[in-house]
N, C-alpha and C positions, 0 to 999 in steps of 0.2 A: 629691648629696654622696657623695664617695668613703666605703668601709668604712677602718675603720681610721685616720681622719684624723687622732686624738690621736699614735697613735705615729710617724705620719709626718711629724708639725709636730716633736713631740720627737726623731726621730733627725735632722733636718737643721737644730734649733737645736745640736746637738757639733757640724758639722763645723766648722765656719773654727775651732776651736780645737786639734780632734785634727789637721786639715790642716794647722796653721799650726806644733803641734807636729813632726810626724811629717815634714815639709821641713829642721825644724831639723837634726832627728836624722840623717834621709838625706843632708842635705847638698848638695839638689839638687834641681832642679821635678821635679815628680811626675807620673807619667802620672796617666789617670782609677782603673785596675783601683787605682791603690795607693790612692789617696783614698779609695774607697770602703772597702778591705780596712783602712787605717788607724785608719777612723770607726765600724768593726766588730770591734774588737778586746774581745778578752772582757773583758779589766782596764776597760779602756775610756779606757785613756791610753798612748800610744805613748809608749816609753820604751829603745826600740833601735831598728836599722836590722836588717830578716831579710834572710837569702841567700836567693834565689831557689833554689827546687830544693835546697833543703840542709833550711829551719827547718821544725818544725812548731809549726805556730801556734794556739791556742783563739780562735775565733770566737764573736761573739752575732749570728746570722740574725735578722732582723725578722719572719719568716713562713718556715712551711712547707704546700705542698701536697700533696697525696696522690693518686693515681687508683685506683679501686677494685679493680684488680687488685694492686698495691700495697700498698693500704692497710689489708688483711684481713691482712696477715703485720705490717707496722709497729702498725698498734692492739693488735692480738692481746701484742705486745710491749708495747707501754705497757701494756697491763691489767696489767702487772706491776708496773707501777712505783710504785705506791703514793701518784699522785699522784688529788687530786679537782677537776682541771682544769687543759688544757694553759699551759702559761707563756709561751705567744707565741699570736699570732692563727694557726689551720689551717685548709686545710679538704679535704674530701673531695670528688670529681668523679667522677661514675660513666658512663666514658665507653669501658671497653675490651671487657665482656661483652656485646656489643650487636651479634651477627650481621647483616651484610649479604646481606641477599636475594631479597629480592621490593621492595619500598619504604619509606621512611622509619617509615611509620605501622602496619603490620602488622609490620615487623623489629621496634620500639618495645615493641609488643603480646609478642610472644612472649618479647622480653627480660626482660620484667618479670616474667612468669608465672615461668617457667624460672631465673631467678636471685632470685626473692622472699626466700629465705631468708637470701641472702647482705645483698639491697639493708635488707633488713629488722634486720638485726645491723649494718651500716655506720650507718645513720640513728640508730641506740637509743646504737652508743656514741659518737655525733658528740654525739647530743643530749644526755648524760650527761657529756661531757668536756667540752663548749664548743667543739665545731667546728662550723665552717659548712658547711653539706650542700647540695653541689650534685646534683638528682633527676637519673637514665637520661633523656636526651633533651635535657639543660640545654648539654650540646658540649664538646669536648675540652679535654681540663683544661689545657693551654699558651692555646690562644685564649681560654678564658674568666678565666683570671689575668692575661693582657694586657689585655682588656674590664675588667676589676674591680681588679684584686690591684697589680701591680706599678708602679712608680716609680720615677723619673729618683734614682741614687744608694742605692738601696736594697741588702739584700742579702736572698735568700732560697735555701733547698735547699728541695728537691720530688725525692717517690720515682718519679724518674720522668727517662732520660736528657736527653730535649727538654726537660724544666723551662730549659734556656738560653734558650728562646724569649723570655723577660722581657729579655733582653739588649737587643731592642729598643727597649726603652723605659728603657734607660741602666740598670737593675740590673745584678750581679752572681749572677746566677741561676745554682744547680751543683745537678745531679743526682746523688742519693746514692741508698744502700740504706735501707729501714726502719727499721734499726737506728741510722741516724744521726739519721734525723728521730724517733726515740722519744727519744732523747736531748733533742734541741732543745724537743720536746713537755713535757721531763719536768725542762726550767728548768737543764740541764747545758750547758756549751759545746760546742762544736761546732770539730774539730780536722781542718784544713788545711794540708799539706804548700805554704809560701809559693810562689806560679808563677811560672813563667817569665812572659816578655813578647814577645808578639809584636804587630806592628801592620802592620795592611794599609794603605795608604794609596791611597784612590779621588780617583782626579781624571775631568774630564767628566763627562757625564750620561749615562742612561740612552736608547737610541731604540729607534724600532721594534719590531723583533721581541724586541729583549732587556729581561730584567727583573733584579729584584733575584736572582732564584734563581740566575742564572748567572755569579754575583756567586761564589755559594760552591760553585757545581760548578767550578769553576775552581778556586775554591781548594784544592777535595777535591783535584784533579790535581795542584796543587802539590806539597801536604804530605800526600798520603796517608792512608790512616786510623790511622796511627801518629804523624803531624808535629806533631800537635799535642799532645800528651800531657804533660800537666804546667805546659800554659801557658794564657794567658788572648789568647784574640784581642782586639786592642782595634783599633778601625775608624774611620779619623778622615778627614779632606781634604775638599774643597770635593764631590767626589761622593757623600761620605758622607750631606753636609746636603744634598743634591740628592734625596737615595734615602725614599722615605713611611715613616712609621713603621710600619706594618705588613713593608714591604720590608726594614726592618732587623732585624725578627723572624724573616722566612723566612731569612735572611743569620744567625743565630745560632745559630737551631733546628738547623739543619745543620752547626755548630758540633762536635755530637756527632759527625758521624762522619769528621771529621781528630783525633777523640781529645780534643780541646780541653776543658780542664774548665769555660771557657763562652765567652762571646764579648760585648761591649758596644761601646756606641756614646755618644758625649758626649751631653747635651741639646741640641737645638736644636728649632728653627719646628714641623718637621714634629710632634715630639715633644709641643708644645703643642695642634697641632690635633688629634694624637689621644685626648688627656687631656679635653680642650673635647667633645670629639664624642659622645666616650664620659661623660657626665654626671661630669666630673672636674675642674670646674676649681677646685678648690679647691685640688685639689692643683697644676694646671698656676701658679696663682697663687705659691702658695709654691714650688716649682722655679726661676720666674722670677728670686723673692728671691734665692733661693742660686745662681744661674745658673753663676757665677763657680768653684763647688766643682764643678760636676755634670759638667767637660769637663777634661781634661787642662792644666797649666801650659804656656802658648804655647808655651813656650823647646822642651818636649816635639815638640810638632809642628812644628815651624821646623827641628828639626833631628834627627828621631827614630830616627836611625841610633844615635844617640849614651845612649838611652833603653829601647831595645828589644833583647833578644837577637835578632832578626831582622825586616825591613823586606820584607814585600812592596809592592809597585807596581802598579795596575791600574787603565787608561785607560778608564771605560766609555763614552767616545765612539767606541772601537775594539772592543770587548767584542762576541762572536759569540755566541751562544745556544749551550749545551752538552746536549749527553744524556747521561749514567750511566750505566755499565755494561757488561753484563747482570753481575749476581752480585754484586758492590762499588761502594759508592758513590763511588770516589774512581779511577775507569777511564772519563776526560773524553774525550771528542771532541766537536768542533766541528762543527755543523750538518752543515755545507761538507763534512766528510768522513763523515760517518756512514754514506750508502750504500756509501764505498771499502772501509770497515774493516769494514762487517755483511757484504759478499761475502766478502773474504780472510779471515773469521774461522768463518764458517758461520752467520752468525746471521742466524733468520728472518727477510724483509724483512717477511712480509705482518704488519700490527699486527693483533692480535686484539679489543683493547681497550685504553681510554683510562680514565684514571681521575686524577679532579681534586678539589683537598679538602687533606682531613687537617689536621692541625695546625700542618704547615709551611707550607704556601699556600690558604688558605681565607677568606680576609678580603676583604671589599669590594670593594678593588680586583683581588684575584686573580679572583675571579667576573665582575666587569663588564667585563676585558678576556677573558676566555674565550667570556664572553656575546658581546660583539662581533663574535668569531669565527664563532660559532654562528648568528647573524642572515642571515650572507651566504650560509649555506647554501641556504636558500631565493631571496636576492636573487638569488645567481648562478646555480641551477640543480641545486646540486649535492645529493648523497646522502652520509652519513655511510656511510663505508665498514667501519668498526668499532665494536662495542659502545662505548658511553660511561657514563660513572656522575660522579655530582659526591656527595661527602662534606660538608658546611655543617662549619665549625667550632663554632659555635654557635648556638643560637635566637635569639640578638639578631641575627644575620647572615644565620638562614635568614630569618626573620619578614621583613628590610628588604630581602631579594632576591626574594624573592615579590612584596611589596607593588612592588616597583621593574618587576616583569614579566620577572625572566630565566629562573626558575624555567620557566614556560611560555613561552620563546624555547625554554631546552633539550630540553623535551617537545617541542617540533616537530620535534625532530632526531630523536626516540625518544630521550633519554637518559632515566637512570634514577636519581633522587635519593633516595640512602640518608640512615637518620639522622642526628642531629647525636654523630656518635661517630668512633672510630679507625677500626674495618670491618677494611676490606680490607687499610689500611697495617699493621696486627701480625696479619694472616691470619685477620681474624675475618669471612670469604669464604666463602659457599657456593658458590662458584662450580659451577654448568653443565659437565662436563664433566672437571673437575679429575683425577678420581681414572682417569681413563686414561692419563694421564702422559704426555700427547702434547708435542711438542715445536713450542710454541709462544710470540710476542711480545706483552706486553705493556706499557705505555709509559705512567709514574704522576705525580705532581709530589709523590708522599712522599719521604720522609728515608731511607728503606733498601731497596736489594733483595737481600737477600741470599737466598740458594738456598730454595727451596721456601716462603719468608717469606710471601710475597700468599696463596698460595693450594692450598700442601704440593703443586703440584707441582713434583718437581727440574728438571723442562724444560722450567719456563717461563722462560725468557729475559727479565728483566725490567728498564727501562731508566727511568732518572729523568732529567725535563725541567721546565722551568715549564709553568705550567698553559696557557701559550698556545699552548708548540711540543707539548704534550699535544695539546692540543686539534684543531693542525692534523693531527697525526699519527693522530690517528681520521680526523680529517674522511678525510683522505685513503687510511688503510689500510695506509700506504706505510713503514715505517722511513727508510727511502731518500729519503723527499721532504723538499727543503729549501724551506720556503714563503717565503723572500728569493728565491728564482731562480724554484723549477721553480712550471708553472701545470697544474692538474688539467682532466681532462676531464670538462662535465660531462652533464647528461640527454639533451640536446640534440645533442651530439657538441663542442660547444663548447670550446677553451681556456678557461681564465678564472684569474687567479691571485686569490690570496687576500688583501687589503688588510691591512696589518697591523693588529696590536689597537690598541684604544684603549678608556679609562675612568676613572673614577674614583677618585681618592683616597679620598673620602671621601663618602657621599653626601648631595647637594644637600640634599635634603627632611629629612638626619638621622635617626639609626637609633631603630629601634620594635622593639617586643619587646610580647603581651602576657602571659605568663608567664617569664621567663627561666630558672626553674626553682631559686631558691633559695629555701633554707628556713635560718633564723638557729635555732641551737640555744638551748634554758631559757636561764634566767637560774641557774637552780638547778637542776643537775641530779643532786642527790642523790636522788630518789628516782625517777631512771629504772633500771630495770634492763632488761642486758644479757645475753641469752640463749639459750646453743651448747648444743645436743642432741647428747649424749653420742654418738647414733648416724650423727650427720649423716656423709655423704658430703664434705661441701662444706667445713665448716667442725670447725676442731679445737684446744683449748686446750692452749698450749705445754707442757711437760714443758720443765725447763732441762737444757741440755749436762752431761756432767759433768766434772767440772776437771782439768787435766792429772796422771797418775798418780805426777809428781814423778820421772820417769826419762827415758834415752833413748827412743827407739822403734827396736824390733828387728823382724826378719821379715814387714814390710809385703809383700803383696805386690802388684804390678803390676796396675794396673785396667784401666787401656787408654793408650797411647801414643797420642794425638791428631795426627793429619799434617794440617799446612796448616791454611786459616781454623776457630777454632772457638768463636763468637761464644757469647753467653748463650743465643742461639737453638740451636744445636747441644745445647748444656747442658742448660737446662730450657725444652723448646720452646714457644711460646703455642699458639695456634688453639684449640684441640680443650682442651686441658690448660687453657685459664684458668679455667675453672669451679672448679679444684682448688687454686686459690692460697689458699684461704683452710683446707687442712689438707695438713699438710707430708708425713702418710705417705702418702698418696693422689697427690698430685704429683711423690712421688720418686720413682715408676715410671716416669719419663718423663727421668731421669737419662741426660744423654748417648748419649741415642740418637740424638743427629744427628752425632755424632763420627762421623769415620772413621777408624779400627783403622789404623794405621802397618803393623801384620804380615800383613790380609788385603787391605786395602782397604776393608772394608766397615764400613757402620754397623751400628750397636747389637747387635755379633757380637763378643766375645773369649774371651779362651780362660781358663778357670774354672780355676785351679791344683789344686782339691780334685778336681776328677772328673776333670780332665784334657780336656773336651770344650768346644765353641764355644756359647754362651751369651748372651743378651740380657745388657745393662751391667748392668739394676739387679737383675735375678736375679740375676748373677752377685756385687753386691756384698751382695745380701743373705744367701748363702751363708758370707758370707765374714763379716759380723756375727750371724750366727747360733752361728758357732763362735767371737766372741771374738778373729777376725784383724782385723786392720788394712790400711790399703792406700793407696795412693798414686797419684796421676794425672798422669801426665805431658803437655807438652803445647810447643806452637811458639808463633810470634810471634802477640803480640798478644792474647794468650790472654785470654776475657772482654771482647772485643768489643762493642757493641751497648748492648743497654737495662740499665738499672740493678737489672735483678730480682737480689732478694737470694737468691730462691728458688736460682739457681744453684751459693750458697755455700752453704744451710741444707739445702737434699739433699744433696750428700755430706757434707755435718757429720754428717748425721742419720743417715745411713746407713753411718759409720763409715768414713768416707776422711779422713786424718789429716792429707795434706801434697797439695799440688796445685804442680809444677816443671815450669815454662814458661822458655825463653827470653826473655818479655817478656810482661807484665802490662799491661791494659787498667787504666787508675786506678781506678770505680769497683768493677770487680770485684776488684782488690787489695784495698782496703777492707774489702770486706763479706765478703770471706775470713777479712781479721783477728778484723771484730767478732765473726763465731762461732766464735773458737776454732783454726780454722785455722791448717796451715802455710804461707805463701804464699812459694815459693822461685825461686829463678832461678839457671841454670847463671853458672858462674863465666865457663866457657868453653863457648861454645852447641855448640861440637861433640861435647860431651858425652852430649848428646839420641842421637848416634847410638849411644854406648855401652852402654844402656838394651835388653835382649834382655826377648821376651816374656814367659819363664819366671824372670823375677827376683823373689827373695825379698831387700828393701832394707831397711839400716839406718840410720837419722839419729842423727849422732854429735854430740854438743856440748850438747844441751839443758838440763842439770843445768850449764852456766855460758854459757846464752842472755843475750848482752847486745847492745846496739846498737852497730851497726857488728862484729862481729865473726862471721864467716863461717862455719856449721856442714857438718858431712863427711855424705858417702854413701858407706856402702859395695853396692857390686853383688854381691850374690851372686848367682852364677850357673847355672844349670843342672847344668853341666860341671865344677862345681868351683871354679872359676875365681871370682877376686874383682878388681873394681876400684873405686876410693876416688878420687871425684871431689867437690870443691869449690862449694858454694851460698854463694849471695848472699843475702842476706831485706834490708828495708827497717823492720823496727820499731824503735820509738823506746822507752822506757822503760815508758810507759804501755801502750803496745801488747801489750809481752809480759805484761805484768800481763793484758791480758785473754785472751791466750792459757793463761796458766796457771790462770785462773779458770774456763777451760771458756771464755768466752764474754763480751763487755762489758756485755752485762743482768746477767752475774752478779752483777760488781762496781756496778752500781746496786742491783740488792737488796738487798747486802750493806750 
């Protein structure tokens, strides 16, 4: 029996009514994203028609999830709130502190020693608020809410970018900051900027060498990691219902990095035998009932030019296997050219390692066609030419791939199966070698590779594939090797090519687990107490923001000018630093040191206005709040890139940076700007960015009559004398600046 089955029968007895409303209103069949967004409306009766890209909306989520790097700054929040248990079902997943490095069971061991304190404060306030506590080993918080959590029509946020990965299983799954899900936690709505609409439409099937992954590395190539920003993918056509439900989770999860605030697919087949598989058919029974609400209005897809601000088209009877990369996920070439473009670019051919897993392809069938792979090593001869590693998503998935024997197909090749956690995909990597910074290829089936991300070194050259052209791409060593044409030589001196994969949906025998590693919080948990050692390292009870001084802001000075990509990872970088997410002044030493300085070139180096000399970022800002200045961050497209850590907005909150002005904001990190208080600005005119000299002492003009839509001034003061008075844009709505002026939007819930 599924978790949560009462409120899942109750939110699909409103729809055909809010649905049946909210057509009237619109005036028109509905896609899927609006039906769901309709049937989740906070009043809980549609009673207008939103603009896309204009309204903001209040939402009721069904569920929110949390992952335990995460969710040491979100609880920490709620402890404020005064409530004595969350108002929707949560839960917690302890799946990012969990070093990859010797193997599953000893990485496991030292996790648990070395983060005891934190796992130990996660568990007390789970079990004192009513949250479901997923144990260190239980598997990545995205696979284990698709196994458990999520449903055809649902909607849920999760502090955690890939929380879309519920997409495939027809949710509206959107990754937020902490701050949102304390809200949701603490029985408040939950408030959404209405999306745009995009829809991809798949026709043909899937063959051979290609899978569902290259489904959205394609699409990264389309739309960029900006293309999607503000909209909702929604995925329909006869290859859609061709594609596994797990395939349309990988096809989501990646969602995050065209920007997209998530990505969904209708109900169908596949979606029921994943429900059935996974001990759900209670729920796959009622989805069937509502079948009709769970997928787009026909008229929708018949004719979805007419529906959607923009229609992709993609044949995957034609569909070429893609790799990513190195450096962005959204830089596609096709098998076919990959050796062209690694010589004219300079990128190592020889792969160093393979690495298969994670969150975005970890499921069943991602293992049993890799496995496949791996079998013929020995049939035909051959030798892994590259380190390889597999990540399990979970222990219901490790447990039925052991039992099934591929576990020890991949031991034969030498590979090396870390725990059921992130690892390697958010650089929680010990790798061998790293720290010589040699210039080297590696070749992953995760969701990002942004610079120094796997493994903090800047040159590793890191490229995203599905786990099968992963896979060939060890076997073989080769970047350059296209396993549709080219045939490897093997011990023997032999040719021999490599059969394509083949596997599983779902498996025959049915999945086994025998711990899966959940723990259901009291019934009563008032007399658990939660408890942070005043001394700890690790963990630290918030202090609130303080509320706006009720004036301009004069003589900010310049923190750093940001050139080029500058993701959450640049900002507040993981690896090494997640130990410290759970106490904000100990992690905000780690403040934009992956930026690079517009005036030298370099990272975590700018020029300190008080002493006048080159400086580390958070030194440098803390100088600058030790005398009571203030300061400001400037920055280029896309700014706030990446994972949903809040940490990114809550260190320069904390450490007194006032306004943060980008040419273009990443969604989630816009947000989690606002909710602490922040200025989150955007040039009027981007060429403005260049006007910004390093020795600027800056004024923000307007604030004492901040209102929505009305556009506030900078003045540049300059070095020289010299002043220039350039135009900002901001995005808050009414409420918004209420939490900007309150210091904070925790403030205005305590209040």
């Amino acid at each position: 029996m599924a978790f949560d089955i009462e409120m899942i029968a109750a939110r699909y007895s409103k729809m055909e009514a809010a649905i049946a409303q909210a057509r009237k209103i619109v005036g028109r069949p509905l896609t899927l994203t609006e039906k769901i967004l309709y049937n989740h409306l906070w009043d809980g009766n549609p009673t207008k028609s939103f603009g896309r890209g204009a309204d903001y909306v209040d939402f009721a989520p069904d569920r929110v999830a949390m992952q335990d790097a995460t969710a040491q700054m979100a609880l920490l929040q709620f402890m404020q709130a005064g409530r004595k248990k969350v108002a929707v079902p949560s839960t917690v997943h302890c799946d990012h502190l969990i070093t990859a490095k010797d193997e599953s069971g000893k990485d496991l061991g030292v996790a648990v020693k070395e983060n005891k304190e934190v796992y130990d404060f996660l568990s007390s306030v789970s079990n004192k608020y009513g949250i479901g506590f997923w144990k260190p080993g239980a598997g990545i918080i995205h696979q284990v809410v698709l196994e458990n959590y999520a449903f055809p029509g649902g909607m849920m946020i999760g502090t955690d970018s890939h929380t879309v990965n519920a997409g495939g299983l027809g949710m509206v799954a959107i990754g937020v900051g902490g701050a949102d899900a304390c809200d949701v936690m603490a029985g408040l709505p939950w408030e959404l900027k209405w999306p745009k609409a995009i829809g991809v439409k798949l026709t043909g099937k899937l063959n051979g060498w290609t899978s569902a992954k290259d489904v959205i590395l394609k699409v990264a190539g389309i739309l960029t990691v900006k293309g999607g920003t503000g909209a909702i993918v929604e995925y329909f056509g006869p290859g859609a219902e061709a594609l596994s439900c797990t395939g349309k989770g990988t096809i989501c999860n990646m969602g995050a990095e065209i920007g997209a605030t998530t990505s969904t697919f209708g109900y169908d087949a596949s979606m029921e035998r994943y429900l059935r598989s996974t001990n759900r058919s209670d729920v796959a029974d009622l989805a069937n009932k509502y079948k009709a609400h769970l997928t787009a209005d026909p008229e929708v897809y018949a004719d979805p030019a007419k529906y959607f601000d923009q229609v992709i088209e993609i044949d995957l009877d034609t569909l070429e296997p893609y790799v990513n990369g190195p450096f962005t996920p959204d830089l596609a070439t096709p098998i076919s050219k990959m050796k062209e473009e690694a010589e004219k670019n300079g990128w190592p051919l020889k792969v160093e390692v393979g690495l298969i897993g994670s969150c975005t392809n970890s499921s069943y069938e991602d293992i049993s066609r890799a496995a496949s792979l791996a079998k013929q090593v020995a049939s035909k001869g051959l030798k892994t030419k590259a380190e390889f590693t597999i990540t399990p998503g979970s222990e219901l998935v490790r447990y039925t791939i052991q039992r099934d024997g591929f576990i020890d197909t991949f031991n034969k090749i030498g590979a090396k199966v870390f725990s059921n956690a992130c690892g390697p995909c958010i650089g929680m990597w010990s790798r061998v070698g790293a720290e010589k910074k040699e210039k080297n290829t590696i070749v992953h089936s995760f969701n990002r590779n942004f610079q120094a991300r796997q493994d903090g070194n800047p040159n590793t050259f890191a490229f995203v594939a599905s786990p099968e052209i992963t896979t060939a791409l060890a076997i073989a060593g080769d970047l350059g090797f296209n396993p549709l044409t080219d045939t490897l030589v093997n011990e023997k001196g032999e040719k021999v090519k490599l059969d394509p994969p083949t596997g599983e949906e779902l498996p025959s025998k049915g999945f086994a687990v025998e711990d899966a590693g959940y723990v259901a919080p009291a019934a009563d948990g008032s007399g658990v107490q939660v408890i942070v050692d005043p001394s700890s390292t690790r963990l630290q009870l918030l202090a609130p923001f303080k509320a706006w001084e009720g004036t301009d802001l004069k003589g900010l000075k310049l923190l750093i000018k940001a050139k080029g990509k500058c993701t959450t990872d640049h900002i507040s970088m993981a690896g090494p630093w997640l130990k410290f997410r759970g106490h904000l002044d100990n992690i905000s030493n780690n403040l934009l040191i992956g930026a690079t300085n517009f005036f030298n070139g370099k990272t975590n180096e700018v020029k300190n206005q008080i002493t006048g000399n080159y400086e580390p970022v958070p030194q440098t800002q803390r100088a600058y709040k030790a005398q009571g200045i203030g300061s400001i961050v400037v920055g280029d497209e896309n700014y706030g890139e990446g994972s949903s850590r809040e940490h990114a907005a809550m260190e320069p909150r904390h450490l007194g940076v006032r306004a943060v002005l980008v040419k273009s904001f990443a969604r989630i990190h816009e947000t989690n700007l606002k909710k602490q208080g922040m200025l989150a600005l955007t040039f009027a005119n981007k060429d403005d960015y260049d006007k910004i000299q390093e020795d600027d002492s800056i004024d923000i003009i307007g604030l004492t009559s901040f209102q929505e839509g009305k556009p506030l001034t900078l003045v540049l003061n300059h070095k020289d004398g010299k002043k220039d008075e350039i135009q900002v844009n901001h995005t808050y709505n009414a409420q918004q600046i209420e939490w900007f002026k309150a210091g904070a939007a925790l403030n205005l819930m305590k209040a």
